[in-house]
C-alpha positions in Angstrom: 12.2 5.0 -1.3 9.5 7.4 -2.0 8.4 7.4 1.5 11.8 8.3 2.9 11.0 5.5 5.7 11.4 1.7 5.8 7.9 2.0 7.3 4.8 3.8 8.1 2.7 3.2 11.1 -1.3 3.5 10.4 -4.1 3.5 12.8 -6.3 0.7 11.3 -8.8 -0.3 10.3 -7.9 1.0 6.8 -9.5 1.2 3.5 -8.0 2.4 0.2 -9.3 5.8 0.9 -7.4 5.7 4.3 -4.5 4.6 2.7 -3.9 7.2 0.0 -4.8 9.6 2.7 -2.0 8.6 4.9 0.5 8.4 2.2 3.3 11.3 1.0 2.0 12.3 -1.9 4.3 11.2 -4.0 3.7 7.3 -2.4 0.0 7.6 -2.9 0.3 9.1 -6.6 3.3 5.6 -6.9 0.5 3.0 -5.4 -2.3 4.0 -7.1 -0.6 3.0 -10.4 -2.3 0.0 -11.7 0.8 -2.2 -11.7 1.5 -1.7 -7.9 0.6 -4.4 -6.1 -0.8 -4.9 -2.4 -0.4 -7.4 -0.2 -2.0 -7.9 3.2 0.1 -10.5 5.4 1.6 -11.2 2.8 -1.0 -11.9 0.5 -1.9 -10.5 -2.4 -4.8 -8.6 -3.2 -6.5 -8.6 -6.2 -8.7 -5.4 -6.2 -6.0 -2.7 -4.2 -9.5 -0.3 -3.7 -11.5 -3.1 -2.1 -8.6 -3.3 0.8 -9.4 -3.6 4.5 -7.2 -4.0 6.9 -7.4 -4.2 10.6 -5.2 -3.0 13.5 -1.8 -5.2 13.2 -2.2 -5.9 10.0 1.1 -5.3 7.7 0.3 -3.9 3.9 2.6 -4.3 1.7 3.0 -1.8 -1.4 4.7 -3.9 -4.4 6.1 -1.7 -7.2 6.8 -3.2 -10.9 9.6 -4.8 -11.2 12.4 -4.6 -14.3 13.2 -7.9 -15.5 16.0 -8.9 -17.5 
C-alpha cells in the first residue's frame, strides 16, 4: 500500500543500501522497521542489511501482522 504499486522493478544486483535507495520514502522509512521482514525467493532473511540479491531475484517486504 505504501508503495502505491503491486510491484517495483529494480536493476539488481541489490544490497540493503540499494534497496532503501530505490524505495518511496515512505516504504523505505516502513521496511527499515525492525519487525519488517524480507524474504528473497521466498525465503526469509534473517539479517534484512546483509541482503543481496541478483538480477531475477523477487524480495519480498513482510510487514507485522495484527493477530487476533
Amino acid at each position: 500500500d505504501l508503495a502505491g504499486v503491486p510491484s517495483i522493478d529494480l536493476d539488481g544486483p541489490c544490497n540493503w543500501d540499494g534497496l532503501q535507495a530505490a524505495l518511496p520514502p515512505g516504504l523505505a522509512e516502513a521496511a527499515d522497521e525492525p519487525r519488517t521482514r524480507v524474504a528473497v525467493n521466498g525465503s526469509l532473511i534473517t539479517d534484512k542489511r546483509a541482503l543481496k540479491a541478483q538480477p531475477g531475484d523477487e524480495i519480498a517486504l513482510l510487514p507485522p501482522v495484527s493477530g487476533g
